[in-house]
N, C-alpha and C positions, 0 to 999 in steps of 0.2 A: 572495292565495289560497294558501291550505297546499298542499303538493306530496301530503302523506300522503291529505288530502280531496279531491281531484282521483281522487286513485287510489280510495279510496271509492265515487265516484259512477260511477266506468267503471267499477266492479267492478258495482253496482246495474246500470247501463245493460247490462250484459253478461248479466248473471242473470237481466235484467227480474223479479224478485223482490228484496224485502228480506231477507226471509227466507235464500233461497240466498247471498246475496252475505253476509250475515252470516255466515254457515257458513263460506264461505271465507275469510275475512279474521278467521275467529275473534273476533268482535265478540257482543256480544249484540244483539237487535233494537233494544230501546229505546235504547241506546250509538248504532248507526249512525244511527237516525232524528232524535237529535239533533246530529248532525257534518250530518247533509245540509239539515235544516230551517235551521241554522245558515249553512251555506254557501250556502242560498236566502237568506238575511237580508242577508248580506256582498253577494250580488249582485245584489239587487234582486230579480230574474225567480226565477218558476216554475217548475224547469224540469222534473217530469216528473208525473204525474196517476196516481194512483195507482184500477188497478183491482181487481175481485172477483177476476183469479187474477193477472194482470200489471201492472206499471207500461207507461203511454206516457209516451217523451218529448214535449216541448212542442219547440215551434221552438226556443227558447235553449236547452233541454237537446240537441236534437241540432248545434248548432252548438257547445256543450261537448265534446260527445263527439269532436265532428270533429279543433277547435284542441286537446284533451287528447292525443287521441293523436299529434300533434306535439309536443308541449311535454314528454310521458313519454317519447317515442321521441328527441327531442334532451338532454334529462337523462341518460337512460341512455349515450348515446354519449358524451355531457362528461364523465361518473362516471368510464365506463371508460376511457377516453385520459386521462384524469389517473391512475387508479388502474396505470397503464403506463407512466407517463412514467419510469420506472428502464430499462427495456429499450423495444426497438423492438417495439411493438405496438399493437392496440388496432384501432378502427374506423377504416374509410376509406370514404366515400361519393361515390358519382359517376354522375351522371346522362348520359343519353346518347341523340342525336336515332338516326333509323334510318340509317346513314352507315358507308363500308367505313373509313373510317377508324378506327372504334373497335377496327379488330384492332393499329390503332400502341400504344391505350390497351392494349389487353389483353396486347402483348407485354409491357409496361412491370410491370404489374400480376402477371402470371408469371413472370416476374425476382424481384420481391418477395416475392411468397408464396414462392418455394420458398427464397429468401433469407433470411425473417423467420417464422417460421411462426406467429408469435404475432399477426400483420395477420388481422383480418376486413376485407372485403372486401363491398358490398352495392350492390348496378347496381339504378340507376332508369331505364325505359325511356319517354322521353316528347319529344314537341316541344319546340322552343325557350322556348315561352310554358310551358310546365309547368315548364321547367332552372329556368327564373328568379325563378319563384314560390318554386321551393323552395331554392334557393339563399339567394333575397332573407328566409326565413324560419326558414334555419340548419338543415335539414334537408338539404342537401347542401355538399359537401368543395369539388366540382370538376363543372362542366358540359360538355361537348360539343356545342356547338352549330352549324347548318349555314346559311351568308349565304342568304341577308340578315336578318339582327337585329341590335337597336340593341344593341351592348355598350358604351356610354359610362358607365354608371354601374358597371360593374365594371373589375377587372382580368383581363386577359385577352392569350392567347397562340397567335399565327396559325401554326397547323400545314402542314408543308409538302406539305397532299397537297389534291386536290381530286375531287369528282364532278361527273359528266354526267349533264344530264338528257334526259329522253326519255319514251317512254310504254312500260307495260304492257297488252298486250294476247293476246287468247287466241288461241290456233293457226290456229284459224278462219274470222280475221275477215278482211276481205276487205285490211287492210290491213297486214298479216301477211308477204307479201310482200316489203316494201319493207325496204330497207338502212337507211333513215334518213327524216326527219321532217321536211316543213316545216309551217308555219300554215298552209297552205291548203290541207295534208291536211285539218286538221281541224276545218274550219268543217261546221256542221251535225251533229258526233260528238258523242256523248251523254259527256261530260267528267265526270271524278272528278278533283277538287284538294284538295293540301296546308290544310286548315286554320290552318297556323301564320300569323301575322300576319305582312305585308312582301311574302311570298310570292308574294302575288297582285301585287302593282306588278313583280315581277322577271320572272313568268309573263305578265301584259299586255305589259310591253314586248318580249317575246322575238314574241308572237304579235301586234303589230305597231299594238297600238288597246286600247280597252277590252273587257275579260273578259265583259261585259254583252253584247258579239258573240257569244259563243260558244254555244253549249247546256253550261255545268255542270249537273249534274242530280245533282251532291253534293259533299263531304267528306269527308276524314278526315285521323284526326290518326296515324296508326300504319296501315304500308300493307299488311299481311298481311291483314286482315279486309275490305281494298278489293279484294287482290287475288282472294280468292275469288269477289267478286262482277264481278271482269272476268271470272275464267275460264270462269264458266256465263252468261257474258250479252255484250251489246252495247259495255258501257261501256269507257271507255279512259281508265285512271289516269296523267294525270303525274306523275313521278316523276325518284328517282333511281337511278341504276346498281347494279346488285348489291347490293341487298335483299333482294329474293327472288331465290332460287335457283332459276332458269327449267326446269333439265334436267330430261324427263321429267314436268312438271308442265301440261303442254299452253299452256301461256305464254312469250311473247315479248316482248324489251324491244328496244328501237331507239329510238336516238337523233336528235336533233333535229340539222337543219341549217338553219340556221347552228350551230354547237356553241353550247351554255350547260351552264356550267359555275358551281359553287358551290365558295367556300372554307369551311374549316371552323375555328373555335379551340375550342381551354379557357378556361374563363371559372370566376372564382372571385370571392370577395366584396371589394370594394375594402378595401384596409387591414384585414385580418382578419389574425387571426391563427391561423396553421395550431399542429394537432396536431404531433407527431412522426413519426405515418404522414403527415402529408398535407404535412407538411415532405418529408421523405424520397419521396414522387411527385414533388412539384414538381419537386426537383433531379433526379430522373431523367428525368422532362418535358423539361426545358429542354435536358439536355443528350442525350435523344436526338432532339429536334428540331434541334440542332445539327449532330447527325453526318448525318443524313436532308438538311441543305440542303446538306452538301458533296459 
């Protein structure tokens, strides 16, 4: 599949007109309609039905649109970190679960930028199961991820810091009171968990049996949007430490006892090969993890 014809049809997908998207791409109508009827031929499928004033995509056409715009957005970053390989610059990509240690990545990353000003710099905010999607699909540099996940098929570097977990809960709630957490606080409590995979066998064993004990009564993969629904309600999200930022916001975090505690690494593609920014993080990586274990 052409790179130029890809761009084509996200430009169509975008415009939902032929028309418009010819305009922008400076094509004539019947020029574009033959690249895309074309690029329907090469791929077998259908991919978008064209109406009285808009096209719809078909299922393969939005599954195009999805994989396209990963496959433009990892071109573009290859283009330019090659187009920069004379000087230290260019894209650097790095993903990152919700964990205080990402202020270790960020000192590291502000070192750089005001070092190299020619570095772009672009944060994916997601769980472990998303680092590694995108990782595994070359749309990220460098991952952050919080144990328990499998990092066997990558290469990766355990960082010397770690979180505590505990729950979030609103000022309110009757359990609010208390210094610290065990499981038989919270049997019969209406539970919000981590979504990420693993998670739940680390959360079971801590609370002593199977999760199927407890009252979950949801999810999430990102805890700001759980946590507003702890604050005006019942529920009590497990979590970890300093996330959200409790003062003033009518919410409390406290911690579980016995302590549970999670490590965190960097994880990056096994045997890949880095850019010259993601070169130049590594060695800064490595070697402030080094001074941080003395």
């Amino acid at each position: 599949m052409d790179l130029r014809v890809l761009n084509y049809f996200m430009t169509v997908a975008r415009e939902k007109t032929i028309s418009r998207a010819a305009e922008t791409l400076y094509l004539s109508q019947p020029a574009l309609s033959k690249q895309l009827k074309e690029l329907e031929a090469e791929l077998g499928v259908q991919l978008f039905i064209r109406g009285n004033r808009e096209i719809t995509l078909t299922e393969e056409g939005t599954y195009l649109v999805n994989r396209g715009k990963e496959i433009l957005s990892l071109v573009e970053t290859t283009t330019a970190n090659l187009k920069k390989n004379d000087i230290i610059g260019g894209d650097i990509t790095i993903g990152g679960g919700e964990t205080q240690a990402f202020q270790f990545i960020s000192r590291i990353l502000n070192v750089l930028l005001e070092q190299y000003p020619e570095i772009n710099v672009h944060l994916y905010s997601g769980n472990a199961d998303d680092i590694k999607e995108k990782i595994d699909k070359g749309l990220l540099d460098f991952g952050l991820v919080i144990d328990p996940v499998e990092k066997q098929k990558y290469d990766y570097l355990p960082l010397p810091l770690s979180d505590r977990w505990g729950i979030l809960i609103n000022d309110g709630h009757p359990l609010a009171c208390k210094t610290q957490i065990t499981s038989a606080d919270l049997v019969d409590q209406p539970l919000l968990i981590s979504s990420q995979s693993l998670v739940d066998n680390q959360l079971a064993d801590w609370l002593g049996g199977n999760l199927s004990n407890y009252n979950v009564v949801g999810t999430y993969n990102l805890l700001y949007n759980a946590s507003v629904l702890v604050k005006y309600g019942q529920a009590i999200a497990l979590c970890i430490d300093g996330i959200i930022n409790t003062k003033n916001l009518g919410l409390t975090f406290i911690p579980f006892a016995p302590p549970l505690t999670a490590n965190t690494s960097v994880i990056w593609k096994k045997n890949g090969t880095f850019s010259n920014v993601a070169r130049l993080f590594f060695n800064e990586l490595v070697h402030s993890a080094s001074q941080e274990n003395r």
